[in-house]
N, C-alpha and C positions, 0 to 999 in steps of 0.2 A: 377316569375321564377328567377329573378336575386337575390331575398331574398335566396332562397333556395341554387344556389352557394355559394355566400354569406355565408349562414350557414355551408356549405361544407366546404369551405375552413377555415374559423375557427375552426372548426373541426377537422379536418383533418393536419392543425398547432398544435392542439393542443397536437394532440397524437403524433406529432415528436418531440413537445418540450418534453412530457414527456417519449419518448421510451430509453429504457436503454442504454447505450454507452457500444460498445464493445472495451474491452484496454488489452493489455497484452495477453500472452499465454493462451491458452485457456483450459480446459480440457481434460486433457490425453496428452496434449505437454510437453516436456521434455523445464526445466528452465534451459537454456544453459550459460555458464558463462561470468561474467562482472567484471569490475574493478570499485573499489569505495574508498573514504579516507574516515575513519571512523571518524566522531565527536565527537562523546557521546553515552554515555550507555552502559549498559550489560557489567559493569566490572569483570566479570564470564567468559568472551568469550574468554581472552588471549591475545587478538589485542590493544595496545596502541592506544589512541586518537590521530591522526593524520595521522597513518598508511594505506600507498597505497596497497591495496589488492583484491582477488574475495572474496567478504565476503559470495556468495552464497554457492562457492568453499571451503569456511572457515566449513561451516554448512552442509557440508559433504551429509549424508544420513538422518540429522534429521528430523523430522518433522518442518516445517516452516511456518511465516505467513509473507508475504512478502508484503511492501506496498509501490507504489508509492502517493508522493502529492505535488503538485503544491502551496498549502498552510495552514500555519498550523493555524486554527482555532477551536474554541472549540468545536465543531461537531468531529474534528480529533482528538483531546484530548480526549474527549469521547470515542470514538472508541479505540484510544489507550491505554485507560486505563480499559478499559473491555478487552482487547488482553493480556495486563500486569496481570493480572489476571489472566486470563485465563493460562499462563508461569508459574507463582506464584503455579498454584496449579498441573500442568503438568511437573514438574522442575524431577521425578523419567522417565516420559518417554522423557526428551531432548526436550519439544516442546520450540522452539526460535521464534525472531520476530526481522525484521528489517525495518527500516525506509530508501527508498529513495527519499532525498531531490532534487523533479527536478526545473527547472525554467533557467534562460538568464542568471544570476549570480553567477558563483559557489561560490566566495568569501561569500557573502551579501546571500548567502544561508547555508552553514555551520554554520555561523553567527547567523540567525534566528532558525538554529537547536538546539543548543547549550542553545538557551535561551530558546525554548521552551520547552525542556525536564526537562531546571530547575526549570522554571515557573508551570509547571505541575507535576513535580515531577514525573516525569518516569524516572525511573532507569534499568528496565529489559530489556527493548527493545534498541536495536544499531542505533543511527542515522547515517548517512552514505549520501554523495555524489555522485554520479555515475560521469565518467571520461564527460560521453554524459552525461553533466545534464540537457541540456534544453529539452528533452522528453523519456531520461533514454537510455538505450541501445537499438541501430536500431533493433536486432534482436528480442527483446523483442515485440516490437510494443506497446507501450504505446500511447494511441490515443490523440492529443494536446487537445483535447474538454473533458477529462475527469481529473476530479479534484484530485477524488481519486481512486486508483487500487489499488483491495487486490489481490493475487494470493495466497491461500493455495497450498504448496506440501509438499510432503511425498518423500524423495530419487527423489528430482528433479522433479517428475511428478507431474502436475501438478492437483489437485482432487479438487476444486473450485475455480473460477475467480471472483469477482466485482467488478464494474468497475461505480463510481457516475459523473455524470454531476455535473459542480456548482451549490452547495443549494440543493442538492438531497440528500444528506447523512441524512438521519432520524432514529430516535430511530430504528424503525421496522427493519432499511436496516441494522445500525450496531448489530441489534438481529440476522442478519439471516449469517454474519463474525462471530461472535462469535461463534456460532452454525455451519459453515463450520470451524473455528479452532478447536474446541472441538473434532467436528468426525477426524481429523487427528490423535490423539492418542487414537480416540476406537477401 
């Protein structure tokens, strides 16, 4: 009998390690505005690097891909360069994409943005700090246990959420962001 708890409870851990983290506005919630200093990228957008703004605010009524991350590793790179793509070939219907850098340090964040964009070579997409960078803006609800948050919107609303635990982001999960950015301009 105690085997069988036992089994239970590994079980049962198992599928909370792996259940999906809910982060960010969620489908059908309006992306209400924030304030961010822009680092890098999407020298198309008109916003000088360094510039205190709502970049959401900036991006009007276009379609968006809007992503918080806690770190930038090449899983995020991946992902972001399948989004950059995605912009690239979406550039007649306005689809944009922005990067916000959260974490304890906004300095030593900006920092690590800057390098990663060059290192990677993404050019289309805005990296950007949020004013609340340690878990992005309180309204937004970005959940401290999720690594990365995509939110697709269209005119603020918001028509796909993901949201990865650390080490969850996998091919399959950045197929299926790519796949909710795409339907933003069908």
């Amino acid at each position: 009998m105690r085997f069988a708890y036992a089994m239970a409870a590994v079980v049962f851990g198992a599928a909370i390690a792996t259940a999906e983290v809910t982060s960010g506005p969620q489908v059908g919630e309006i992306v209400g505005a924030f304030t961010v200093t822009k680092v890098t990228g999407n020298p198309d957008d008109g916003v000088a690097d360094g510039r205190n703004l709502c970049y959401r605010c900036k991006m009007g009524q276009r379609p968006v891909v809007m992503v918080f991350a806690r770190s930038a590793d090449e899983k995020l790179a991946k992902l972001l360069k399948k989004i950059e793509e995605e912009v690239e070939e979406h550039q007649a219907e306005k689809l944009a994409s922005f990067v916000n850098m959260i974490g304890t340090d906004a300095e030593s964040l900006k920092k690590a943005a800057a390098e990663f964009a060059t290192t990677h070579g993404i050019k289309r997409i805005a990296f950007v700090v949020p004013d609340d960078a340690k878990n992005g803006p309180p309204d937004l609800k970005i959940a401290p246990d999720a690594e990365v948050t995509v939110i697709c919107y269209r005119g603020g609303k918001v028509q796909a959420n993901h949201a990865f635990a650390k080490g969850s982001l996998s091919d399959e999960k950045i197929a299926a962001v790519v796949k909710a950015s795409c339907n933003l301009v069908d």
